[in-house]
C-alpha positions in Angstrom: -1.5 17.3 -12.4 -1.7 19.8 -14.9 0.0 20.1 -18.1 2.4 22.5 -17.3 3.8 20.5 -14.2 4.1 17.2 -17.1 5.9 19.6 -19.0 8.3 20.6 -16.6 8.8 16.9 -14.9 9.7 15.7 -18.7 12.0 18.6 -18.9 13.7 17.5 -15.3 14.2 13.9 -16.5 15.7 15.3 -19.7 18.3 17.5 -18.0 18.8 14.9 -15.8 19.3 12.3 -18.9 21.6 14.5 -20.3 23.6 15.6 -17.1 24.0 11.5 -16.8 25.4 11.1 -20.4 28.0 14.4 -20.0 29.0 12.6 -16.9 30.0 9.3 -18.3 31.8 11.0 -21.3 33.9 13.0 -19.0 34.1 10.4 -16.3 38.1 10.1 -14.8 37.9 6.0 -14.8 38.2 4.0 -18.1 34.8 2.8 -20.1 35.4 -0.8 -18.4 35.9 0.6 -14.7 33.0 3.1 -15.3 30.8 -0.2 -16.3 31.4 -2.0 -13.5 30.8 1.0 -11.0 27.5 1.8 -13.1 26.5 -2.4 -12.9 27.4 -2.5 -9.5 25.0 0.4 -8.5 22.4 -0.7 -10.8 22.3 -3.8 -8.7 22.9 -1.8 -5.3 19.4 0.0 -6.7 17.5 -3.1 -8.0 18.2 -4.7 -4.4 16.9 -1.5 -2.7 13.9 -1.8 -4.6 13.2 -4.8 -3.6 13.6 -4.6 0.1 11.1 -1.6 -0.5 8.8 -3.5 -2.4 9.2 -6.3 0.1 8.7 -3.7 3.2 5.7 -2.4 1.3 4.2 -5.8 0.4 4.5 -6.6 4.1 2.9 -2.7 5.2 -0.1 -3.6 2.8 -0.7 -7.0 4.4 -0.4 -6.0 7.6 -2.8 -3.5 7.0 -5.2 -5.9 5.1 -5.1 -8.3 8.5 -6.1 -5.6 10.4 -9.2 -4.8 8.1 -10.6 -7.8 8.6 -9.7 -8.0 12.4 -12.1 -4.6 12.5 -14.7 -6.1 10.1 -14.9 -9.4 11.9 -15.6 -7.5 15.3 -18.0 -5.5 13.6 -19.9 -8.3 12.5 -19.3 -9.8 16.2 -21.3 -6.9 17.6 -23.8 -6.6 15.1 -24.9 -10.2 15.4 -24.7 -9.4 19.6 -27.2 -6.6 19.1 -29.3 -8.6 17.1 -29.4 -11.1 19.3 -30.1 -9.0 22.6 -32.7 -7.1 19.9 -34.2 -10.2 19.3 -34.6 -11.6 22.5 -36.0 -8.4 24.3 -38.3 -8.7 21.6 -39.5 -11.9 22.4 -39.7 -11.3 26.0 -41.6 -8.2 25.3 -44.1 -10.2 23.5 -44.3 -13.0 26.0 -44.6 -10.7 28.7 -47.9 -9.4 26.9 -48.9 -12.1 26.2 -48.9 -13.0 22.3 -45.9 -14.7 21.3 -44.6 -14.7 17.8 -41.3 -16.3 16.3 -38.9 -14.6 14.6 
């Protein structure tokens, strides 16, 4: 991100601070009805969070499981090729006959 598009994200969030502050001061409800409808989203936002960062939590694990599904399979077949590898190997070199462990 360049410096320009810092620049113009702080001025966004300052407008938007701002546009906040001019719309509680002129608000229709009284300062104890506007509270309680600000508290009440606040907790309407903290909850969404949550169930986002619970969604995502479960996304990521999800995710990790299948990583080591994939890596464990991976392994499975390497350790069959080496195998087979190994034991054509060893029939290769019994067949002519010198024979050497591996």
């Amino acid at each position: 991100m360049s410096d320009r598009d810092g620049n113009s994200f702080v001025w966004f969030l300052a407008g938007l601070g701002l546009g906040a502050l001019a719309g509680v001061l002129y608000a229709p409800r009284s300062g104890a009805e506007t509270r309680e409808v600000l508290r009440a989203r606040a907790e309407e936002g903290r909850d969404y969070v949550r169930g986002r960062a619970r969604e995502a939590r479960e996304q990521a694990q999800g995710w990790a499981d299948r990583g080591r599904e994939v890596v464990n399979q991976q392994k499975e077949q390497f350790r069959a090729a080496y195998e087979a590898g190994r034991q054509a190997y060893h029939e290769a070199t019994t067949e002519a006959g010198t024979t050497k462990n591996l």
